[in-house]
N, C-alpha and C positions, 0 to 999 in steps of 0.2 A: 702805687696801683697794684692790686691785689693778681695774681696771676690768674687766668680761665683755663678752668679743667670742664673737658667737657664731660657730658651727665654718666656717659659708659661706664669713663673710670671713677669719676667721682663716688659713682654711686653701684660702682662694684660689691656684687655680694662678698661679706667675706667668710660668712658662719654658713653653714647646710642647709640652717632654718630660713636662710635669707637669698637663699636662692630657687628662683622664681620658675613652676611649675613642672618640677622637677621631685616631687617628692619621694617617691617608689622611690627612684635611684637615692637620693640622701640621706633615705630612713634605713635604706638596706647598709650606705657604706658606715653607717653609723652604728649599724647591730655589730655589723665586721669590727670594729677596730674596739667594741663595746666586749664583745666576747674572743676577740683576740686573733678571729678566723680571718687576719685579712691576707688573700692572696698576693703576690710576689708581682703577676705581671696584670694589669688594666687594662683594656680598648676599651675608648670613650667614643661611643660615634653617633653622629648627628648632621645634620645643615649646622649653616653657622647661625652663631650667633645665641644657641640655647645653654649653653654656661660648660662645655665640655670642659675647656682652658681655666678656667673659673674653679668648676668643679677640683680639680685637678690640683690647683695651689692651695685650698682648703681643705683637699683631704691630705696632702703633704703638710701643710701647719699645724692640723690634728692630730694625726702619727706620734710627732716630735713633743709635742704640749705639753710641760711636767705636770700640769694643774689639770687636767680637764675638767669640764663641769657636769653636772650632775646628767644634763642633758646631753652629753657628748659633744661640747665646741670647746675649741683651745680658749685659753681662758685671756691672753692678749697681754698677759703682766708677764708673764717667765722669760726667762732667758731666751731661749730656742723662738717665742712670741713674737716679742721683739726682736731680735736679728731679720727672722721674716719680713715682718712689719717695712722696715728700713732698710730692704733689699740687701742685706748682708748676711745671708742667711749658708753658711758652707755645704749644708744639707740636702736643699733642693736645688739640681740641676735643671736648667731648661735649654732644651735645643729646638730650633726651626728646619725641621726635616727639609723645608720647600727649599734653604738656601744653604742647607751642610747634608748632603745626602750620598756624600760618598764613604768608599769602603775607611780612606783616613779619619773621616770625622767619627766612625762607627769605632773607628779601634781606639781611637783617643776616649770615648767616652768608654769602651771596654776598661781598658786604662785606669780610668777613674773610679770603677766600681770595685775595683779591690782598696781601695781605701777604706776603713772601716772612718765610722761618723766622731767626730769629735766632742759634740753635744749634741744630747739624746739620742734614739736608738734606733736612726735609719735615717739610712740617704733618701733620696727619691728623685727618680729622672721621669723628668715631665717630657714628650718629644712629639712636639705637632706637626700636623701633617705627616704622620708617621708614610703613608702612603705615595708620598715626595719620596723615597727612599728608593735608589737602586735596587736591581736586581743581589748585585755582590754584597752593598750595604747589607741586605735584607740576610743572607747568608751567611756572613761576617755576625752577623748579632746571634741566629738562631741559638747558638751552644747557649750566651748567656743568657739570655731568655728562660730559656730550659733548665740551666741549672745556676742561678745565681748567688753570690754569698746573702748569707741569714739576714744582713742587715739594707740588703737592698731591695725598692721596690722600684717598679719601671710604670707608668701612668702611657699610655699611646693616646693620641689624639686625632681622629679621623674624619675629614667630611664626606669619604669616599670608601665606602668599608671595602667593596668588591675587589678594591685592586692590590688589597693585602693579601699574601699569599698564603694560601692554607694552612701553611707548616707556622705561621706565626699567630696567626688566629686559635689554633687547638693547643696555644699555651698561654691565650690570654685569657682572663675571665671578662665576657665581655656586657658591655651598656650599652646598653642604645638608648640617647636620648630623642625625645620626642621635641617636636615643633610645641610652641608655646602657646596654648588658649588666645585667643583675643584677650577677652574677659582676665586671665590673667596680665596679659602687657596693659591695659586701661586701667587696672587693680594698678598697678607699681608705677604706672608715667602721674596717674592721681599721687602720689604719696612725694614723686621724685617735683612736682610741680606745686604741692604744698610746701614742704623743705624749700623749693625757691622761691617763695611768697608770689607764686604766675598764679593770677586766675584762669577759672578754665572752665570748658564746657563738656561735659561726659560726653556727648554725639563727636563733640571734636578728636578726646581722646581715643575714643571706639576706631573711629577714623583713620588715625595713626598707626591703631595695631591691626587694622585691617591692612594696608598700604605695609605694613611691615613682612606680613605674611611668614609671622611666626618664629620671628629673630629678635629679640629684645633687642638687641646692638642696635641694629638699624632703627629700632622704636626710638631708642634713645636720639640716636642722629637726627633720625627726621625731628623730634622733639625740640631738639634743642637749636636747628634749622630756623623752624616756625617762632620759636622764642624771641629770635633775633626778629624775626621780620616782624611779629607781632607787640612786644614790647614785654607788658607784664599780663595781658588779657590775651587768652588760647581761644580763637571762638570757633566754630565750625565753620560758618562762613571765612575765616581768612584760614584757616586749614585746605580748605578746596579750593581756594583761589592759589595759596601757595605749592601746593602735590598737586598741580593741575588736574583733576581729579573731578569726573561728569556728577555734578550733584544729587544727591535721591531724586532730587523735585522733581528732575526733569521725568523720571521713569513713573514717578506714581502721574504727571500729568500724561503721559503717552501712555498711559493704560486708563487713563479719566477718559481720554479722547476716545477711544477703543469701547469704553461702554454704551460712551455716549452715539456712538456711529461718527465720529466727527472729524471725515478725512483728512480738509484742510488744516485742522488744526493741529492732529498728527504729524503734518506735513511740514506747517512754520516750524512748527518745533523741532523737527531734523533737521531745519537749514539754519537754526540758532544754534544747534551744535556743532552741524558745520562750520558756521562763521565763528566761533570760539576756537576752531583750531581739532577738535576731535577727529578721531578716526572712524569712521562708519562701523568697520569691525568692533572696535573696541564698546559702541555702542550695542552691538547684537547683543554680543556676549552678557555686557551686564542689567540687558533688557530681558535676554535669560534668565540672569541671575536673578534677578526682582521679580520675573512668574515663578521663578522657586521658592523664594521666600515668602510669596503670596500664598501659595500652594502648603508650604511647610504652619502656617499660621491658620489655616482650615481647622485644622483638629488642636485644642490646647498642650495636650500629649508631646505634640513633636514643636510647638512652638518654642521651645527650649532651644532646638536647633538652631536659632537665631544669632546669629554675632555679631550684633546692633545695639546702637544706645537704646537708652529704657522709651526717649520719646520717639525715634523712628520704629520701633518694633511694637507701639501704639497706633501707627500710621499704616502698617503690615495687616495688623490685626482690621485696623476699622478696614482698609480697603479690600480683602478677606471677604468679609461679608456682604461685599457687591458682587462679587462672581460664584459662579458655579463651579464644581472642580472640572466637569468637560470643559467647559471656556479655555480655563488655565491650560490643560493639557493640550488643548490642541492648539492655542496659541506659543505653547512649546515646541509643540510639533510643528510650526512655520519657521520658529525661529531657529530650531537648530538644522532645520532644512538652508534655509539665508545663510547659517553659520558655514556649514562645511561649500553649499555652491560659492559665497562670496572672494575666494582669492583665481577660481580658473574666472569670472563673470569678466567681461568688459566694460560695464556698464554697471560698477558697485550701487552708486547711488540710486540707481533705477531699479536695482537689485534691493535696496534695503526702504525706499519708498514702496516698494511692490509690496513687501511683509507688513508695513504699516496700513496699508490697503488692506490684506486680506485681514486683519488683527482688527480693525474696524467694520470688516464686514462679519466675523464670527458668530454674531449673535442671529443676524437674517439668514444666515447659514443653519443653524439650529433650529430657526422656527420653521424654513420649508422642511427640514425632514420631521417636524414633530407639529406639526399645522393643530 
């Protein structure tokens, strides 16, 4: 029985070119190490999950590469390649600030850095969670930071830039990485879901990298989650059934009801999400959410703005052209009113049936002032 790697690391980038929506930053470290200009100290900083750590062992296997290729990636046959490759690698250090962050672990890896490299032509200390680090750690390191031998580079990795102290930040050259497109994690969970021969539905994946909220890691998890529960078929429907997760349907039909004047119906429809286990709140919010989208699909221009499969943001579009843009805005303007009264209210429910009331009275609202 074959052993199970889950999709993270399976399907770890390992080249510059293969890491996902990050380019600025991999085109930049790649002129660097192209024309020679690479600096000594890195901050990598970001949320999790967008390839900082990633980043970070590809630009250390790069460095080292006797072959590189035309395109600037190690080329994965040389010596220095492979020892990487197989975790054997003498070059790259990696520490975990979060659970070595004292002044001993700092002087030990001081320690280390006067060792010059034995194959090819630089160490590299990777060190996550740099921001885990003591007060004394942080001042214990400063000198070599600032001055370290020719053949060392130090890589910091951070999800919390703010609590680096100044004095170590104006010797790094720093990244910030950004949170990851939708459209991007649906691009790469599509390609990691071919490679596992899972059928799939784009709405589904959309889905996922929505619910991921711009961490490919967690895309991945949840991925490979639903995998198991679904078998070899990803659909949309067992995606929301499994990320318990309020379906579109229900909000384009609470905005059907709302055209149509149709309180009752409004109304079943809140106590079916009710009886499914939902939270009132969490319903405002993404009923919000859905007069935005409606609102953003008004003009073709900004329908771009969408981070929706291709057939709900057909469904955006057609219901678009049942409303007015006042309708939309003021039925925003009820609901972000619901939004902020709903945690002092005693009475949520009656609080968030009230907004579906008024949400279905909007239009008889418009025709008295414009008779």
């Amino acid at each position: 029985m074959s052993e199970f790697v889950v999709s993270a690391r399976k399907y770890r980038p390992q080249t510059f070119d293969t890491v996902v929506g990050q380019q600025t930053i991999t085109s930049t470290l790649k002129n660097a190490i192209k024309t020679d200009h690479l600096a000594q100290a890195f901050l990598f900083c970001g949320s999790r999950g967008v390839g900082k750590t990633t980043s970070a062992r590809i630009l250390a296997k790069t460095i080292n590469c006797f072959n590189r290729t035309e395109n600037i990636e190690a080329c994965d046959q040389c010596d220095s390649c492979i020892s990487f490759n197989t975790g054997n690698s003498l070059n790259v250090y990696e520490l975990d600030a979060a659970s070595n962050n004292s002044v001993d672990d700092i002087r030990s890896l001081i320690d280390q850095v006067r060792i010059a490299p034995q194959l090819g032509t630089h160490k590299v200390y990777i060190i996550d969670e740099v921001h885990m680090l003591s007060s004394s750690a942080f001042n214990a390191f400063l000198k070599t930071l600032e001055e370290p031998p020719k053949h060392a580079i130090f890589i910091l990795a951070t999800t919390e830039k703010h609590k680096i102290i100044p004095t170590i930040l104006s010797r790094c050259q720093i990244f910030d990485f950004s949170r990851i497109k939708v459209k991007d994690i649906a691009n790469h969970l599509a390609k990691v879901a071919t490679s596992e021969q899972i059928a799939f539905e784009n709405d589904a994946l959309h889905l996922i990298a929505q619910k991921a909220d711009g961490a490919l890691r967690d895309a991945l998890s949840i991925f490979d989650q639903i995998s198991l529960f679904t078998g070899s078929n990803l659909t949309y429907k067992s995606v929301v059934e499994n990320l318990n997760v309020l379906d579109y349907d229900y909000y384009f039909k609470v905005v059907s009801s709302a055209i149509a004047e149709d309180i009752p119906s409004s109304l079943l429809l809140l106590n079916d999400i009710y009886e499914k286990g939902f939270d009132g709140h969490h319903f405002v919010v993404g009923l919000s959410e859905h007069f935005r989208n409606i609102l953003v699909c008004k003009d073709p221009r900004t329908s771009s703005l969408l981070e929706v499969g291709e057939n709900v943001q057909q469904r955006y579009i057609d219901q678009a052209k049942e409303l007015e843009g006042h309708f939309i805005l003021r039925a925003l303007s009820v609901l972000s009113k619901t939004d902020v009264d709903y945690k002092t209210s005693k009475n949520q429910r009656l609080l968030v049936e009230f907004a579906l009331m008024q949400l279905c009275s909007l239009k008889q609202e418009q025709e008295k002032k414009n008779p």
